[in-house]
C-alpha positions in Angstrom: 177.7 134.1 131.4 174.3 135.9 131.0 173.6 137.0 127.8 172.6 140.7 126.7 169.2 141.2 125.7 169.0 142.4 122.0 167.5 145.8 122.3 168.5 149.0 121.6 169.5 149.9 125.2 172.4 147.9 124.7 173.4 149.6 121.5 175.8 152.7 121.7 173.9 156.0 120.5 175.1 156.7 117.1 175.0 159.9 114.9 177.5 162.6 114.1 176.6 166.0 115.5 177.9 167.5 118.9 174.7 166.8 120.6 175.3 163.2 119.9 178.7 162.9 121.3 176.8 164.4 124.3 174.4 161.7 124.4 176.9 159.1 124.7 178.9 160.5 127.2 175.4 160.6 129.2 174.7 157.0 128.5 178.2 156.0 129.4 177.4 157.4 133.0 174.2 155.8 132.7 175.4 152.2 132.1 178.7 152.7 133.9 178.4 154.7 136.6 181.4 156.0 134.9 181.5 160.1 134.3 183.9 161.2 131.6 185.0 164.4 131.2 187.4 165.8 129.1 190.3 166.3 130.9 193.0 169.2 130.7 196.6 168.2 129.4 199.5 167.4 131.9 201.7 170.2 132.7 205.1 170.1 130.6 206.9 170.0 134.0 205.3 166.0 134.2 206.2 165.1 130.6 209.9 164.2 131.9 210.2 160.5 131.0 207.4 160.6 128.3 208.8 162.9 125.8 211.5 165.9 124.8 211.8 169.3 122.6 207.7 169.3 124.0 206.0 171.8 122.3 202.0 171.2 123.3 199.7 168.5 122.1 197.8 166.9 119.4 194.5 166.1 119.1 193.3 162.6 118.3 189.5 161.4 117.6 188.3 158.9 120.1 185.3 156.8 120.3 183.7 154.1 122.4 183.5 150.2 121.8 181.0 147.7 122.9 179.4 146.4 125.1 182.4 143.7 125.6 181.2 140.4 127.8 184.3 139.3 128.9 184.5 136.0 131.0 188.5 136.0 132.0 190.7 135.3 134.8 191.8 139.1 135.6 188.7 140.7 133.2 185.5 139.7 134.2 181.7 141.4 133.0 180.7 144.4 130.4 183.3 147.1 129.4 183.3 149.8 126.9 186.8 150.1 125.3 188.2 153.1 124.4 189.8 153.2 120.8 191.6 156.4 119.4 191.7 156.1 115.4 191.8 158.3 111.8 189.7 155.0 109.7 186.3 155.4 109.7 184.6 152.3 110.1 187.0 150.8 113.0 184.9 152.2 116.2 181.7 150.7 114.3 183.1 147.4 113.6 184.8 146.7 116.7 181.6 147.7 118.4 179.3 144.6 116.0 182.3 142.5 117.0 181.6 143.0 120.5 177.6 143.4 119.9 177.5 139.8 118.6 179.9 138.2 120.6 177.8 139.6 123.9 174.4 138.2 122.3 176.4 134.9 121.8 177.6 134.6 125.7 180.3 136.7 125.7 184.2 136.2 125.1 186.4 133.9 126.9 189.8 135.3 127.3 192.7 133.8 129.3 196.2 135.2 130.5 198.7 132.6 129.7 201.7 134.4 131.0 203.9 137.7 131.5 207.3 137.9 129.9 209.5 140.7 128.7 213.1 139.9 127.8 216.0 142.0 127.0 219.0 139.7 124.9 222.7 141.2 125.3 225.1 139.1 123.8 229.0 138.2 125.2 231.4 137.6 122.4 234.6 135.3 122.8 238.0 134.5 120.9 237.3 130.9 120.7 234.6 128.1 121.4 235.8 127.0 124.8 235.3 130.1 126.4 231.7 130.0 125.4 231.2 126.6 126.3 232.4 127.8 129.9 230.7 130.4 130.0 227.6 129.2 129.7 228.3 126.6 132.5 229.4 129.8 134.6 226.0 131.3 133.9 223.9 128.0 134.8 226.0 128.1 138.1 226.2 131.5 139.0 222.2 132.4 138.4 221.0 133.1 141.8 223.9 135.7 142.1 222.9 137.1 138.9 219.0 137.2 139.9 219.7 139.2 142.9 222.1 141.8 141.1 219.2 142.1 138.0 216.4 142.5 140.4 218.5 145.4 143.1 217.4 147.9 140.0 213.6 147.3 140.4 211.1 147.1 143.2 208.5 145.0 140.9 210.8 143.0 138.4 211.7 139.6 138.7 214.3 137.5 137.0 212.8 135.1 135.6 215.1 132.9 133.9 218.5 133.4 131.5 217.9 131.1 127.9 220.8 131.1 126.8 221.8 130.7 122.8 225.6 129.9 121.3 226.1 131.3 118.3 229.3 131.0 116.3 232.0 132.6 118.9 228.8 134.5 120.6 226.2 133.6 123.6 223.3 135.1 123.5 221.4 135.8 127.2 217.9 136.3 126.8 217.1 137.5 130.2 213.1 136.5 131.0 211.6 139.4 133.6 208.3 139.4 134.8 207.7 143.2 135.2 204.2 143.5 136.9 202.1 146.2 136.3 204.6 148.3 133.9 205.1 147.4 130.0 208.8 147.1 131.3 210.9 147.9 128.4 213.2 150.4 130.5 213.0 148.2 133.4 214.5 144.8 131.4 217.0 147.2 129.8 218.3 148.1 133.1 218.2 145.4 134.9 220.3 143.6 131.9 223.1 146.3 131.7 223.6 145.6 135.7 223.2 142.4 135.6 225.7 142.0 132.4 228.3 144.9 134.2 228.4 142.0 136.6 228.6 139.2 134.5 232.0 141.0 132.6 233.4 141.9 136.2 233.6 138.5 137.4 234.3 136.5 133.7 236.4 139.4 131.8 234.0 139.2 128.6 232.7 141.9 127.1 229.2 142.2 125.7 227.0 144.1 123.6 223.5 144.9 125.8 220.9 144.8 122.9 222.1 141.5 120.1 218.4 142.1 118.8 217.1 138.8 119.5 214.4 139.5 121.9 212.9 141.3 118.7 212.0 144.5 120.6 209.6 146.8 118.1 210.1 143.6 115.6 207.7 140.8 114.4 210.1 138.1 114.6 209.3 134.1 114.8 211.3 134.2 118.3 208.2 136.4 119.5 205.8 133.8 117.8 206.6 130.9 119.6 207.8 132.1 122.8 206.1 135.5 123.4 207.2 138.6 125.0 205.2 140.4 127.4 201.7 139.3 128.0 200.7 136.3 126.0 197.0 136.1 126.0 194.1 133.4 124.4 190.2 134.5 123.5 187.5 132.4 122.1 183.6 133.2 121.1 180.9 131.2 120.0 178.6 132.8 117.4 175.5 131.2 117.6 173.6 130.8 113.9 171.1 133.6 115.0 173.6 135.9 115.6 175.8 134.9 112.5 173.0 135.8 110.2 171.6 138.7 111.8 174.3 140.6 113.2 176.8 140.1 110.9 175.3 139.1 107.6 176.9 135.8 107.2 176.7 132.2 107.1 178.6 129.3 108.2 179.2 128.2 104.6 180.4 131.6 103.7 182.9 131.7 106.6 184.6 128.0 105.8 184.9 129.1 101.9 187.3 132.2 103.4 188.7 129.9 105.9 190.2 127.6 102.9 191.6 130.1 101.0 192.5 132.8 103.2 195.4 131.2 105.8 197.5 129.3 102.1 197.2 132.9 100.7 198.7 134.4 103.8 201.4 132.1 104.1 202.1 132.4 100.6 202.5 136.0 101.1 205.1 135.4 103.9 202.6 136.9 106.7 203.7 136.4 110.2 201.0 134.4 111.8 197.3 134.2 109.7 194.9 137.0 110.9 193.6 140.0 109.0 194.0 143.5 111.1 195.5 143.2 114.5 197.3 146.1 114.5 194.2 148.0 113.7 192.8 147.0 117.1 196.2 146.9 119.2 196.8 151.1 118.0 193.4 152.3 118.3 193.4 150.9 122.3 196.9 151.7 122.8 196.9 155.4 121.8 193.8 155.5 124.4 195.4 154.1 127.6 198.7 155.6 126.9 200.8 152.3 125.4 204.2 152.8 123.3 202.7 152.7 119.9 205.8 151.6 118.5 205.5 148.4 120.1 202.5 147.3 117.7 205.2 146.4 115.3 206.0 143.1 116.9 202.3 142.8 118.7 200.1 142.3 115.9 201.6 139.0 115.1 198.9 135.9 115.8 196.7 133.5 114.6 192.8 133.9 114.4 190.9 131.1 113.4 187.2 129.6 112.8 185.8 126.4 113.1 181.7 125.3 113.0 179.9 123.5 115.5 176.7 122.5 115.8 175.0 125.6 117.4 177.3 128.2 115.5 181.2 128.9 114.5 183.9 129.3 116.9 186.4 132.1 116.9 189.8 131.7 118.1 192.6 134.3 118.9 196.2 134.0 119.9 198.4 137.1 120.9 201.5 135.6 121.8 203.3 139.4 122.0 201.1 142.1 123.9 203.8 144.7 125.5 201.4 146.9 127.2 201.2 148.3 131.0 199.0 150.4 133.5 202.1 152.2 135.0 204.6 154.1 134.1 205.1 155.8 130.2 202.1 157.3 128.7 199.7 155.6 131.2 201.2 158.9 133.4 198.9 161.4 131.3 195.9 162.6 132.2 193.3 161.0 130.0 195.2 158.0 129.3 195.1 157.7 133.1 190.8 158.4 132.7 190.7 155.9 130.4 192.4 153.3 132.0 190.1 154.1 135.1 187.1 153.2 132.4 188.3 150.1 132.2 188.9 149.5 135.8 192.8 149.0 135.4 193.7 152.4 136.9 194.9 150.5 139.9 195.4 146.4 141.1 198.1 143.7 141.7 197.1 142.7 138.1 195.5 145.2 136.3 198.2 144.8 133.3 196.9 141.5 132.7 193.6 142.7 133.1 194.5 145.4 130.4 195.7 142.7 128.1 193.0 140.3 128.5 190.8 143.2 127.3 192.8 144.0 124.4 192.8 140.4 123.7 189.1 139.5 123.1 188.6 143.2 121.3 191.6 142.5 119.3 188.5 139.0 118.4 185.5 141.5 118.5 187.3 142.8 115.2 188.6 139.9 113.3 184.9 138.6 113.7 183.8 142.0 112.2 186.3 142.0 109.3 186.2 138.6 108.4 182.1 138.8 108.2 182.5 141.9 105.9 184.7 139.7 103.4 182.8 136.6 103.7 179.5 138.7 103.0 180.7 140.9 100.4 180.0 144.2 102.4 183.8 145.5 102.9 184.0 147.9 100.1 180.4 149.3 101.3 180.5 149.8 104.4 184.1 151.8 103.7 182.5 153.8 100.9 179.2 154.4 103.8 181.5 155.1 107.2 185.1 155.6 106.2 184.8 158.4 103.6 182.8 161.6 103.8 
C-alpha cells in the first residue's frame, strides 16, 4: 500500500468558525470528488419502520475523520469517516489515529464472517423429550431452513446450535442476513420457523431465551460473534510513533503490562480502552441502531514491537451494523453511507464493517498514545472543554 506523503494537504482543515466548516466541505469535494450538502429531513410519512409518536428532529454535531488507508477484502484505498459525537476531542483523535496509521502503510482489515442469531428456547416435562428433540432438529433441518428462509428474500439459515439446559433446548438459529443489520429479519424468521417446529413436535417455546445476547455484552458474543466479525492490524513505524503521536516503544510496553491485569481485574469484557466511543460516533452517522453498541464494543486491542515499529491489533468479534433497511433509510444517513461508497453493493455491509473496524484501531492507537505520553488530561482540558 502506498503511503501518504506527510504534508499538510493530507491534513483536514481545522478551526472553529463557519467559514471553516465551509473549507472542509470544499476540500472534501476536492479530495473526493464527493459533494456534501446538507440534506433536508425525510418526510414523517417515510419514518414508518424507524420510529413512532414522531414529533421532528434533533440535531447532532458531526465531523469528518481521516484520511483512513484501508487495505481490506471489501474496503480498499482512502476514506473519510463520518463520526457524529458531544466529546470534544473524539473527531481529532480518531483523525491522528488514522493520520499515523496512513503515514505507516495503512490498516489491514479483514472480514472474518457474517452472523446474526436469534435463540428461542422449547421447554419439556422431562429429559427424554429433549434428548429427542434435539435428534428431531438434526433430522429435520433442511425442512426447517426452507420454512425460516420463505420470510426473507436475502436471509439464509445458516445453521441451528443447539444447547440443553436443565428440561430446556436452546436453538440458536445462525442467519446470514446480507446487506441488512437483520435483527427484525432473524426474529422473524425464528418465530416461523419455531411455529413449525411446535406444529410438527407439540412443544411449546419461548422466541427470545436471551442467549444470543441481543443489546448485551455477553461471553457467548465473545467467542462466537454475532453479526460481522471483523480483524485490523497497523504497523507504526518509530518515525511516526514519536512524531505523530508523542510516544515511544518503551512507553507503550510499560502500559501494555499493567493495563490488560488491571482490566481483567476489573471484570472488563475483553481488554481495550473506548470502543464504544468509535462504534456510536459512526453509527449515529450512517444510520445504525445505537442500542446495539452495548454488546459491540466488546474486543481485544493489543500491541506488540518489532523491529521497524509496534504493531496494533484489533478484534471485533460483535459488529451488528447494515447499509439497508432501519436508519440507513434517512436522508443523510443515506449521504453518508454514499461517502463511504457503501450506499449500494453485494457487500457493502461488510464493507461498512471493515471500516468501522480499522477506525474503531485509528482510536485505540490515539488513546493509548495519550496515556502512554501523559497528554490525556491536556488535550481534554485544550479540545473537550470550552
Amino acid at each position: 500500500m502506498a503511503k501518504l506523503k506527510n504534508n499538510n494537504r493530507s491534513k483536514i482543515p481545522g478551526g472553529y468558525h463557519s467559514d471553516d466548516t465551509g473549507k472542509r466541505i470544499t476540500w472534501i469535494e476536492k479530495k473526493t470528488g464527493f459533494n456534501y450538502k446538507d440534506m433536508p429531513v425525510n418526510k414523517s410519512e417515510e419514518l414508518k419502520g424507524i420510529i413512532e409518536n414522531h414529533i421532528g428532529y434533533m440535531k447532532i454535531p458531526m465531523a469528518i475523520a481521516g484520511p483512513l488507508q484501508l487495505d481490506g477484502h471489501y474496503a480498499k484505498g482512502e476514506f473519510f469517516v463520518p463520526i457524529c459525537t458531544l466529546e470534544g476531542t473524539l473527531a481529532i483523535s480518531m483523525t491522528r489515529g488514522m493520520y499515523a496509521s496512513s503515514l505507516s502503510g495503512g490498516i489491514r482489515v479483514r472480514h472474518v464472517k457474517q452472523e446474526l442469531s436469534r435463540a428461542p428456547v422449547f421447554i419439556f416435562d422431562n429429559l427424554d423429550d429433549s434428548i429427542e428433540f434435539i435428534s428431531w432438529v438434526d433430522e429435520h433441518y433442511d425442512d426447517i431452513k426452507k420454512v425460516a428462509e420463505s420470510t426473507t428474500q436475502y436471509g439464509k439459515l445458516l445453521r441451528i446450535d443447539q444447547y440443553p439446559v436443565q428440561n430446556y433446548v436452546i436453538l440458536d438459529m445462525v442467519l446470514n442476513t446480507g446487506n441488512a443489520a437483520g435483527q427484525n429479519m432473524v426474529t422473524l424468521a425464528a418465530k416461523v420457523a419455531c411455529d413449525y417446529i411446535k406444529e410438527q413436535t407439540g412443544h411449546e417455546f419461548i422466541l427470545e431465551s436471551g442467549f444470543n445476547s441481543d443489546k448485551k455484552a455477553s461471553a457467548r458474543n465473545m467467542i462466537m460473534g454475532r453479526g460481522h466479525t471483523v480483524l485490523a492490524e497497523t504497523t507504526l513505524t518509530h518515525s511516526v510513533m514519536k512524531r505523530i503521536l508523542g510516544i515511544y516503544p518503551k512507553d507503550v510496553e510499560k502500559f501494555q503490562q499493567l493495563g490488560p491485569t488491571i482490566t481483567a481485574m476489573a471484570g472488563t469484557s475483553g481488554c481495550h480502552l473506548h470502543i464504544a466511543n468509535a462504534l456510536t460516533a459512526i453509527y449515529l452517522a450512517t444510520g445504525q441502531d445505537t442500542a446495539c453498541v452495548a454488546e459491540n464494543s466488546i474486543g481485544h486491542f493489543q500491541t506488540e514491537p518489532v523491529d521497524h515499529g509496534m504493531k496494533c491489533r484489533l478484534t471485533l468479534p460483535s459488529l451488528t451494523v447494515g447499509t439497508v433497511g432501519g436508519g440507513t433509510r434517512l436522508l443523510p444517513q443515506q449521504q453518508n453511507l454514499e461517502l463511504l461508497g457503501c450506499q449500494n453493493g453485494e457487500y457493502s455491509s461488510r464493507k461498512l464493517a471493515e471500516i468501522i473496524g480499522a477506525s474503531a484501531l485509528a482510536l485505540e492507537i490515539s488513546l493509548m498514545s495519550a496515556i502512554a505520553s501523559d497528554t490525556f488530561a491536556m488535550a481534554h482540558i485544550k479540545y473537550g472543554r470550552r
